[in-house]
N, C-alpha and C positions, 0 to 999 in steps of 0.2 A: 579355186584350186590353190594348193601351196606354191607360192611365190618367193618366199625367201629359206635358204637355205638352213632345215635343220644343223649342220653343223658347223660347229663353231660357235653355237649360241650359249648366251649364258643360264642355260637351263638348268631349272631346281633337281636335285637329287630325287629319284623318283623313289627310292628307298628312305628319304628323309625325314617322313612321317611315320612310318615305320618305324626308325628309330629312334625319335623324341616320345613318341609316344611306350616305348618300353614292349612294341609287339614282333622286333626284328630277333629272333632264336638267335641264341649264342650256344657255341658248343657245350656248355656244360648245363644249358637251360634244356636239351631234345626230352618231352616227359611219350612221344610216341611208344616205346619200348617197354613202358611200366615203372612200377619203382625201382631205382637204380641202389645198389648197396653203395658207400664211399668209401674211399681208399687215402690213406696216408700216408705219404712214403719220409722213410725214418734216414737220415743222412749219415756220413762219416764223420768221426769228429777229431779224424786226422789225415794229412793231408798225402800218406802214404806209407805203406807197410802192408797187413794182414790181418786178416782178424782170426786172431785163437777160440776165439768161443764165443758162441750167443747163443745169451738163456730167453725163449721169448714165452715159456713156460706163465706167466704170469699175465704176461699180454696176450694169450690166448684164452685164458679163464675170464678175462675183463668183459664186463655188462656190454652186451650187442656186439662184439666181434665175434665175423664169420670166420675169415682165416687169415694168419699173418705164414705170409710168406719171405724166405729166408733163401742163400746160396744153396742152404742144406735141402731145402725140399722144392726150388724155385722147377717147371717143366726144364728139358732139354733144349739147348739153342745151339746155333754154331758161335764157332769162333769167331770172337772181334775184326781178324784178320790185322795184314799189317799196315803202316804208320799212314804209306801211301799204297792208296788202291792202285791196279794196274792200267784202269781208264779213267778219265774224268768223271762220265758218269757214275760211276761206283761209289764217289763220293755222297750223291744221291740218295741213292739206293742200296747202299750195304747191310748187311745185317747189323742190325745194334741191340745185342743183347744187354739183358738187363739182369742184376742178382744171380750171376752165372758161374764166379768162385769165389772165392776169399780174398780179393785183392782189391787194394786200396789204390786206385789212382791220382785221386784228389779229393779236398775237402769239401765233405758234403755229400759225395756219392752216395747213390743209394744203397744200402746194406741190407734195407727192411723194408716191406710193404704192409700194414695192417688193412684190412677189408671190416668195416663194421654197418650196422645198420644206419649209422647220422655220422658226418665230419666229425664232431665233438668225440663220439666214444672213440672213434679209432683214430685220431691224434692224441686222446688222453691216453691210451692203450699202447701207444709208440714209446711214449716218455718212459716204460716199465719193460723195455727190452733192454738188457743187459748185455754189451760188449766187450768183449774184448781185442787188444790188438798187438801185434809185434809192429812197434812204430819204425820206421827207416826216418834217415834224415833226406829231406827234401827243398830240393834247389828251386826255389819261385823268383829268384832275382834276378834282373836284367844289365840294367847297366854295370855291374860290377863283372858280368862274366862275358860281356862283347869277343871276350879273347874265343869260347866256345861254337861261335856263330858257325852253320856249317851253310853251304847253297843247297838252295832245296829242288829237285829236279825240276821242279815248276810251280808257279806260284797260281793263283786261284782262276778257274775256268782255262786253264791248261797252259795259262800264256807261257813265256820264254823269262827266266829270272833273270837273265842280264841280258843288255842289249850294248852294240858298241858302232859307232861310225868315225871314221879319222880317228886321229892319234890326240885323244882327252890329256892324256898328263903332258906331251909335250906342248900343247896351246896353253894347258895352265900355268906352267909354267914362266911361260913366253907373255904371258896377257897383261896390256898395261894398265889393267885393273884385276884385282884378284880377292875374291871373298872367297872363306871358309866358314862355313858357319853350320851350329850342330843344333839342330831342337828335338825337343820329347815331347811325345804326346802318350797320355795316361791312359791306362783301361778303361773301359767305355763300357757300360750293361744297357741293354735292351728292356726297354720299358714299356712296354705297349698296354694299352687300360684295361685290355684282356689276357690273363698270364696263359700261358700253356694250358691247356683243358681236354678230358677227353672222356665220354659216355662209350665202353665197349660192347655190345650185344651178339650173343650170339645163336645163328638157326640154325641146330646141325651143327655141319662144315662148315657153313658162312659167316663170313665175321661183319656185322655194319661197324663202321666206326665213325660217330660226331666229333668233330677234330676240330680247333682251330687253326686252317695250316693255310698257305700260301702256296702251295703244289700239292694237288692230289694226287697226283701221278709218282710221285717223289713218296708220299706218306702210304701210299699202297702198296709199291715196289719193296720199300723198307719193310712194314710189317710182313710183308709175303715172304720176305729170304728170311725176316728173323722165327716166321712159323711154320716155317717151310711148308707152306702150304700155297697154291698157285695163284697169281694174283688176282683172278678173273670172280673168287671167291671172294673176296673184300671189294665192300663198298663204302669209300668214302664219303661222306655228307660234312657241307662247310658252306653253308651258305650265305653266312656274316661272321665276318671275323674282325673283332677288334684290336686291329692294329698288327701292322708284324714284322716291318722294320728287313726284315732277313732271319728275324729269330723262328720262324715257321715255316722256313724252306725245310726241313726236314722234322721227321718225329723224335720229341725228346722220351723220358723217362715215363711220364706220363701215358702216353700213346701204349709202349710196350708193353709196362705193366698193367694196364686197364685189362687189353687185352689178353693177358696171361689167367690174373686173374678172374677173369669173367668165363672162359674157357674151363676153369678148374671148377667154379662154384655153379657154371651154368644158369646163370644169372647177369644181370645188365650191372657192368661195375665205372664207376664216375672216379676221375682222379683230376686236379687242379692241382701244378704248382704254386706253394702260395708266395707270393713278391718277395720273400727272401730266399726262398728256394732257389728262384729264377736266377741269381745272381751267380752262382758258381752248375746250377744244371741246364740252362737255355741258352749258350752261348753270351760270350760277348765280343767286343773290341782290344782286339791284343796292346800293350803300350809297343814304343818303338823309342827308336831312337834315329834321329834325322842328320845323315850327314851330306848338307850343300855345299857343293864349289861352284864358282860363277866368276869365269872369265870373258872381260870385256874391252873394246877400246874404248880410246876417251870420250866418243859419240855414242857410247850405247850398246851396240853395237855387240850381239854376245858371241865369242870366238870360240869357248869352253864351253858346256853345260855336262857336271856330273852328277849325280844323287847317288848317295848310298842308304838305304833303307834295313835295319837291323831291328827287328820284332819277333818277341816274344811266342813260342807254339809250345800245343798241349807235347809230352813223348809220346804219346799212343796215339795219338792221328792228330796229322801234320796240316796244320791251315797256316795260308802266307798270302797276305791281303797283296794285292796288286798295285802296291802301294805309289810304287814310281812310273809305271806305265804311260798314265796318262801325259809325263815330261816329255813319253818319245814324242808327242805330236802337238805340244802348245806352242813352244817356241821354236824360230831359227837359230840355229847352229853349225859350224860347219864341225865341229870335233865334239862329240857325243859322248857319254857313257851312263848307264844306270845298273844298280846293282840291287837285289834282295838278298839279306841271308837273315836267319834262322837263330834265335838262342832257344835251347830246348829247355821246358820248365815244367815242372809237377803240378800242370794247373789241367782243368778240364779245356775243352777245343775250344780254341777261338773261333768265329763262324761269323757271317755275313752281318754287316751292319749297315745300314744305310748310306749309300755311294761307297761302297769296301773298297779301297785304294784312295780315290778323290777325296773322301773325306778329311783323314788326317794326315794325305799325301800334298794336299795343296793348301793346309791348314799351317803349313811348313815353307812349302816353296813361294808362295805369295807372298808368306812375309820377306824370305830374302829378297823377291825380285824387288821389292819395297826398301829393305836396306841397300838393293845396289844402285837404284832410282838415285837416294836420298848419298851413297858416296861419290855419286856422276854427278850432282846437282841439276837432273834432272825431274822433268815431271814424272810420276810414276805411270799414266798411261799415255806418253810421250814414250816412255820405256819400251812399253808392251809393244805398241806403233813399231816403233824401232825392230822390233823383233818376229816382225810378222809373217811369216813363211807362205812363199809361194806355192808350196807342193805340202803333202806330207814331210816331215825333215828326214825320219827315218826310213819308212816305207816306199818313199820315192814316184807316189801315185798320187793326183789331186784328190781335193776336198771334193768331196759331194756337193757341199755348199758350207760357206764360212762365213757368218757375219760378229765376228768377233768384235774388230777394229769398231763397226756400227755399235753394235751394245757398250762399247765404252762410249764413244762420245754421244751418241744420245742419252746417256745416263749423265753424263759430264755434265751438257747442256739442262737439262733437268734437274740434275741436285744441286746446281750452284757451285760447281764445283771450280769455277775461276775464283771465287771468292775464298777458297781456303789459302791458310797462310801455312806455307812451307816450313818454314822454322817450325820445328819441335817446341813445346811450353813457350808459346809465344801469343798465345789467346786467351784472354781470362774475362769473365763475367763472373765479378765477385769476390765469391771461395769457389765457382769452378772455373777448372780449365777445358776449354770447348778443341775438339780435333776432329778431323775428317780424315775418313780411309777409302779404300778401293781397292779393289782385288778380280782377276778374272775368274771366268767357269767355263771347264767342260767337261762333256761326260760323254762315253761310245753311244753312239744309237745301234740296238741290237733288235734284234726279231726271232722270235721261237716259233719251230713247228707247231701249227694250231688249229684244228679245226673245230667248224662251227656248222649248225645246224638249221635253217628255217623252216619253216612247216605253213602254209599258209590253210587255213581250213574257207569252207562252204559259203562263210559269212565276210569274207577278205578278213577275217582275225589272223596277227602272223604273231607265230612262237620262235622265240630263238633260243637252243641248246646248248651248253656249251658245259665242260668242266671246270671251266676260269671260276677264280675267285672275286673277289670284290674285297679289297682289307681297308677299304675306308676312301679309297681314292676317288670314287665316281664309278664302278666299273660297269653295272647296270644300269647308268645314265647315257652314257656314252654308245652303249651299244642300241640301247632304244632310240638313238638319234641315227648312229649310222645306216639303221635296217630303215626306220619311218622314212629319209630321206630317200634309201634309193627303190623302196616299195611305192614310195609316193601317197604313202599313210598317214593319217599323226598316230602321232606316238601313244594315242590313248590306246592304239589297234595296235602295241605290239606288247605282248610280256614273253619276259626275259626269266631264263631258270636257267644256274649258274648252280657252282658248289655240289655239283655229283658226278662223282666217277665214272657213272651212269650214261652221262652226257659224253659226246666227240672228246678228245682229247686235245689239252693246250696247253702251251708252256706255262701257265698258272702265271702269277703274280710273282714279281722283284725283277731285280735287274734293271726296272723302269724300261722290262720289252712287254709289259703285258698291253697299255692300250693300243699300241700298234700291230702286235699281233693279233687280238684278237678284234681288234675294230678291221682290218683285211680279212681276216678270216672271214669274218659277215659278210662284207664287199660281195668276197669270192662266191657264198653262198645266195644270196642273193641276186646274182646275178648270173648264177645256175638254175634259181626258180622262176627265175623272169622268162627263161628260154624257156621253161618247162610250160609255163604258164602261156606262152605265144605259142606253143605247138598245141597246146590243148583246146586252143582257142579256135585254130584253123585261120582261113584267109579272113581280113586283110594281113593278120600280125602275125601269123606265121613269117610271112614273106618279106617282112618288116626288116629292113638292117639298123643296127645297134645306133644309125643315127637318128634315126626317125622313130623310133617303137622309144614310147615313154610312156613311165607311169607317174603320175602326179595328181594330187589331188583325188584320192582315191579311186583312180579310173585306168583305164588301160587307152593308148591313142597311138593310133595310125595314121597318121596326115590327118583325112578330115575324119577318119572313124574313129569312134568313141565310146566306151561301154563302161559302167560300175564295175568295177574291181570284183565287188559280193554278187553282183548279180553275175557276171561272168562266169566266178568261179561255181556259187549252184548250177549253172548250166553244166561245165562241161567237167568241172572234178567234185561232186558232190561230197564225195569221200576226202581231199583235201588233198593236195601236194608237198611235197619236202622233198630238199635237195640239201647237199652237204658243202661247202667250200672249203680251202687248207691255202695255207701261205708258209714260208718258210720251211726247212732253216735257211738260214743265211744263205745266199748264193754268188754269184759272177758278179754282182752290182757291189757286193760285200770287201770282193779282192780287188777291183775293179776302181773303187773312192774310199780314201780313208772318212768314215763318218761319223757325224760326232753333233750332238747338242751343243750351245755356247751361252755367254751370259755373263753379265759384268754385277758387280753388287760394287753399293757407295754406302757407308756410314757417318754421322755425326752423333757425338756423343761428347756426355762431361766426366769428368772427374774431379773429384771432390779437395781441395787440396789440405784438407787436413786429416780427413780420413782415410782418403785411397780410394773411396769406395767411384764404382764406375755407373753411369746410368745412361741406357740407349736415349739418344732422340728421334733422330727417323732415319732410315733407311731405306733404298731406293735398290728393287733390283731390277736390271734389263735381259729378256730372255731371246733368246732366239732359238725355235726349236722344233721348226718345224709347223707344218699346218696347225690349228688348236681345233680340239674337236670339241671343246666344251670350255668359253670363257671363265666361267664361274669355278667349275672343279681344277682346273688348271690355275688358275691363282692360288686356290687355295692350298692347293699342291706345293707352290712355291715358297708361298708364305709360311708352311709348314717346316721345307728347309731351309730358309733364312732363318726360324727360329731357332733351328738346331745349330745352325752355326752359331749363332749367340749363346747355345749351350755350351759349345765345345768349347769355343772361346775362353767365354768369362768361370762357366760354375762346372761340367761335368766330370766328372773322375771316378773311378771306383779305388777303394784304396786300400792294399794289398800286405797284409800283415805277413812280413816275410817270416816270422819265427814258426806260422802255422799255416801258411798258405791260406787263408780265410779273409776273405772278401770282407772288409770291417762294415761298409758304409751300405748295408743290403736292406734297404727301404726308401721308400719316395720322400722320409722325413729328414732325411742325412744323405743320397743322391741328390744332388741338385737338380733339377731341370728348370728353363725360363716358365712364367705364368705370363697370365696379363700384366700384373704393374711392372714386368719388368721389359715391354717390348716397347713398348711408345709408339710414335708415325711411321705405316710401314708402305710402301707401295709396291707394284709389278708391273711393267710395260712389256708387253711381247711383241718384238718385231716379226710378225707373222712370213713364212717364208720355206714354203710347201717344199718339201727337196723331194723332184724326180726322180732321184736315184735310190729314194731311201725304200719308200714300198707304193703302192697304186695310190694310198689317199696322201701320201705327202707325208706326213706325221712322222714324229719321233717322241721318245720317250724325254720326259722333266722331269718325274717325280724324285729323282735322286739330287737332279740338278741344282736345287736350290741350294742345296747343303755345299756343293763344291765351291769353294773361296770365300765362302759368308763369315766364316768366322776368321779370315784373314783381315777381309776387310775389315771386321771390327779390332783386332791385335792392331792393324794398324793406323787405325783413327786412335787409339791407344796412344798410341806412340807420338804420334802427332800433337795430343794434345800435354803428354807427361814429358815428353825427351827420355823414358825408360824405355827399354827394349827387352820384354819379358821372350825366353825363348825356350821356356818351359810350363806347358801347356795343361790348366787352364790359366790365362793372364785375373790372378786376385788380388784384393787391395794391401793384402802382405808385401804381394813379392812389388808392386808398385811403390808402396813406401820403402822397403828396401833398397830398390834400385835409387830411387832420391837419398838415402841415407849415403848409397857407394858413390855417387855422386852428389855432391852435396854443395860445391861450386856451381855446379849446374840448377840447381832449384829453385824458381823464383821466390824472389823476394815477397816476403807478408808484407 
């Protein structure tokens, strides 16, 4: 019999052969439907105005093109609508039409679709459309127009844009310590190894669509208002998606126009944004501008906490990362304030990026709490300590569970961290200088309406349903662990089918609510087919209570009765059983505990001191977050946002040619992201720590987690190890030697 608990083990990806092996389907590989025509789509090549005239007269005569579609002959769609929907969800779900008049919103827009028989001819066929445009001048700059900033009714997933408790400017005033400090963080694009892709087919009325997306439910809704045709006609399929960050919570350009034209030529049409496209049409990360105030006493002790957040949005639909939110609930305070506003800019929508707010909200405030550590001559998480709230600060309701204070000093105690030397540029081996940093994390745990499906047939084989995605996290591992354990199966007896519309509905993938919802959802369902299963069985397990009636080890058991699971079920359900479970949304446990992930990250690192140049050496991150349903995919999860932190940190930016609003830096060869030689020693310890309050198995969401404070921590082991204080993001060996040139008493001696 099974003895040890499937979950929580460090179980191999069960799709992982599958995709070393090159046999896991990606959206733009589905060949089910026949030969697919390709599609090209032809962008704007300014960043706003109109376009007077296009000739595509010549790219319609071009070798293998079917048809190029234009504003002038594109089907009918509705209106865009305006800036802000009138519910959250609408954001979702709204129509987004495509090639629908003459107007230019941003650089790169689609103008043009060609349709040819191979990629090649109908991207060579794009280059020989001829435009024209009434150009306008166009505002993409941020810091220079702050004066514009407007508040925006609310900032992303509905929250509240400012928040306030006591009186913020009379304590800052009053506080016998007082920091003001301002940082920027750059434009961020989404890079995922698979760009936007989309196969349209159509039966009739029915539309299938192969999509790479991250919410089906989201990508069907959308196509169905923009075709106005009902949703129950569209089927999504997505059943490996590579990579998607938040850039595949909704359909971009590709999705629409597949669909369009594959509807007009009645034929299966393929579109892929190609890696520079992505850059100004698959969302990114908006820049910002960071304003910290931080009032303390002479112990620590913080009396003030203000943030004001000022970030860049498209005019035509308004995205406002939730940047300061996560403030209302890390630290104590008794006089509060945070604020988001808005500067409107002629760029395409900013949209979800991995931890949207935490990311480059604490990417910001860690480092202050690290300059007011280092003005207090305090320890930096001696600081945090100091600051640790009883309650929620703002919300006035306890934690679910909070091991905050533990993931620092277990991280402390493991990275050696009494051994760092406080002084700034005070550590050298050589030509480098060696520093150590630390930062906290956290992130909401959330939970999405979700249900799930089991089916157990004649031979105990169990199938589980579901619409969920899988974008690289484990999500089909995880759920074969949650069904085997509470079927009492292995896991060899479960397959899992994910990625169709077809399937229960679930809050899909992001958010970091997908394993917890849909590992409950299973729970739920599973434990609807176990009843199903004891009444079909009759006495003794009918009569069985929920303490006693187990299955394990592939059997059904009643005190001392005992029967094969398969031989059971040919007895009395030949035909096979299936029951459905659902969990969420959010409820009374939700208003009831403020909830939340946590996590401490430590860095050590050199720097170069004739270069500038920076090079990780290890880094240590402590997690706490809840039960772990899968060791292995769980680290790797982390590990993924510790790397990203090291992105944002040291190399990523998109960089924003203001005379033409044009993304300069649109490829993997001029975007920076970390590789291997540039991560070094990396570890993850998870303080394992099931929170009752958060859903039946314990569990919370990590996958964003790792990103929040990682690249603080590395700014500032920075700092630690240069005495520079870079507060304009990403920290490069420029702005490091600069800061030693503005300081230059300060420099060590060669």
């Amino acid at each position: 019999m099974q003895t040890q608990s499937l979950i929580g083990q460090p179980v191999d990806r069960i799709d992982g052969r599958l995709k070393v092996t090159g046999r896991a389907t990606y959206a733009y590989e589905h060949t089910e439907a026949g030969q697919a025509a390709h599609g090209y789509i032809l962008g704007a090549s300014i960043a706003k105005g109109r376009i007077t005239d296009i000739d595509d007269s010549a790219a319609r005569r071009a070798p293998g093109v079917l048809y190029v579609m234009t504003h002038r002959n594109a089907p009918a769609q509705p209106e865009f609508g305006p800036a802000v929907p009138p519910k959250v969800p609408d954001v979702f779900t709204r129509a987004r039409p495509a090639l629908a008049n003459d107007r230019v919103r941003y650089y790169d827009e689609p103008v043009a679709l060609v349709v040819a028989e191979t990629f090649e001819a109908a991207r060579a066929a794009s280059r020989l459309i001829r435009v024209r445009y009434d150009e306008e001048k166009a505002d993409v700059e941020l810091t220079s127009r702050l004066g514009q900033a407007y508040t925006p009714p609310r900032v992303n997933a509905g929250m509240a844009p400012d928040s306030a408790v006591g009186d913020f400017e009379g304590a800052f005033k009053q506080a016998a310590v007082a920091l003001d400090l301002t940082y920027a963080t750059p434009y961020q694009s989404h890079n995922p190894m698979e760009p936007q892709a989309t196969i349209a087919v159509w039966r009739g009325d029915d539309l299938t669509v192969y999509a790479s997306a991250q919410t089906l439910n989201n990508f069907r809704a959308t196509l169905a208002n923009t075709l106005r045709i009902a949703p129950e006609r569209i089927r999504i399929i997505s059943p490996y998606v590579g990579g998607g960050f938040g850039a595949k919570l909704i359909p971009h350009a590709d999705a629409i126009l597949a669909a369009l034209a594959a509807r007009v030529l009645q034929r299966p049409v393929k579109i892929a944004l190609t890696r520079q496209q992505m850059y100004a049409n698959a969302g990114y990360r908006a820049a910002m501008v960071h304003q910290l105030r931080l009032g303390a006493q002479p112990d620590g002790r913080l009396t003030a906490m203000g943030y004001d957040v000022y970030s860049a949005t498209s005019r035509f639909e308004e995205f406002c990362e939730q940047t300061a939110v996560f403030a209302r609930h890390l630290y104590a305070a008794p006089n509060r304030l945070t604020r988001h506003r808005l500067v409107p800019v002629d760029l395409n929508r900013g949209e979800w990026m991995r931890s949207p707010g935490e990311a480059p909200g604490m990417l910001a405030y860690e480092c202050g709490m690290d300059e007011l550590a280092e003005h207090l001559a305090l320890d930096p998480i001696e600081l945090r300590v100091r600051n640790e709230p009883a309650q929620d600060p703002e919300r006035g309701v306890p934690f679910s569970a909070r091991n905050l204070v533990e993931c620092m000093r277990t991280g402390a105690e493991r990275f050696g961290w009494k051994h760092r030397n406080p002084k700034p540029a005070s550590v050298r081996e050589g030509r480098k200088m060696i520093g150590m940093g630390m930062a906290a994390a956290i992130r909401p745990n959330y939970i999405g309406a979700s249900t799930a499906r089991v089916a157990i047939d004649a031979m105990g084989r169990v199938t589980v349903s579901m619409d969920m995605t899988d974008i690289g996290t484990g999500t089909y591992t995880i759920i074969t662990q949650v069904a085997a354990e509470n079927l009492g199966v292995p896991m060899s007896a479960v397959r899992v089918q994910l990625g169709d519309s077809r399937h229960p509905r679930t809050a899909g993938s992001g958010g970091s609510w997908g394993a917890a919802s849909t590992s409950n959802a299973v729970l739920a369902a599973c434990q609807a087919i176990k009843r199903q299963i004891a009444e079909a069985a009759g006495s003794p397990y009918r009569e069985a209570d929920a303490a006693t009636l187990r299955f394990a080890g592939g059997r059904i058991i009643a005190g001392a009765h005992s029967e094969s699971l398969a031989t059971l079920m040919a007895r009395v359900a030949p035909r096979g059983l299936q029951a459905d479970g659902s969990v969420g949304p959010m409820g009374e446990s939700y208003k009831a505990y403020s909830q939340h992930s946590y996590g401490a990250h430590f860095v050590e690192l050199e720097v170069d001191i004739d270069t500038g140049e920076i090079r990780m050496r290890r880094m240590l991150s402590v997690i706490s977050a809840g039960r772990i349903l899968n060791a292995k995919t769980a680290r790797s999860q982390i590990l993924g946002g510790m790397t990203w932190g090291i992105g944002a940190a040291l190399m990523e930016q998109t960089l924003l040619d203001t005379r033409h609003g044009h993304f300069v830096n649109h490829d993997l060869a001029e975007y920076l992201v970390p590789v291997n030689g540039d991560i070094a020693q990396m570890d993850v310890v998870f303080l394992e720590e099931p929170d009752e309050h958060a859903n039946a198995l314990g569990v919370k969401g990590l996958g964003e987690l790792g990103v929040c404070g990682a690249g603080a921590a590395v700014a500032n082991a920075v700092y630690n190890a240069t005495g520079v204080r870079v507060r304009e993001f990403p920290v490069t060996l420029d702005k490091v030697m600069a800061g030693w040139t503005e300081a230059a008493s300060d420099r060590p001696n060669d």
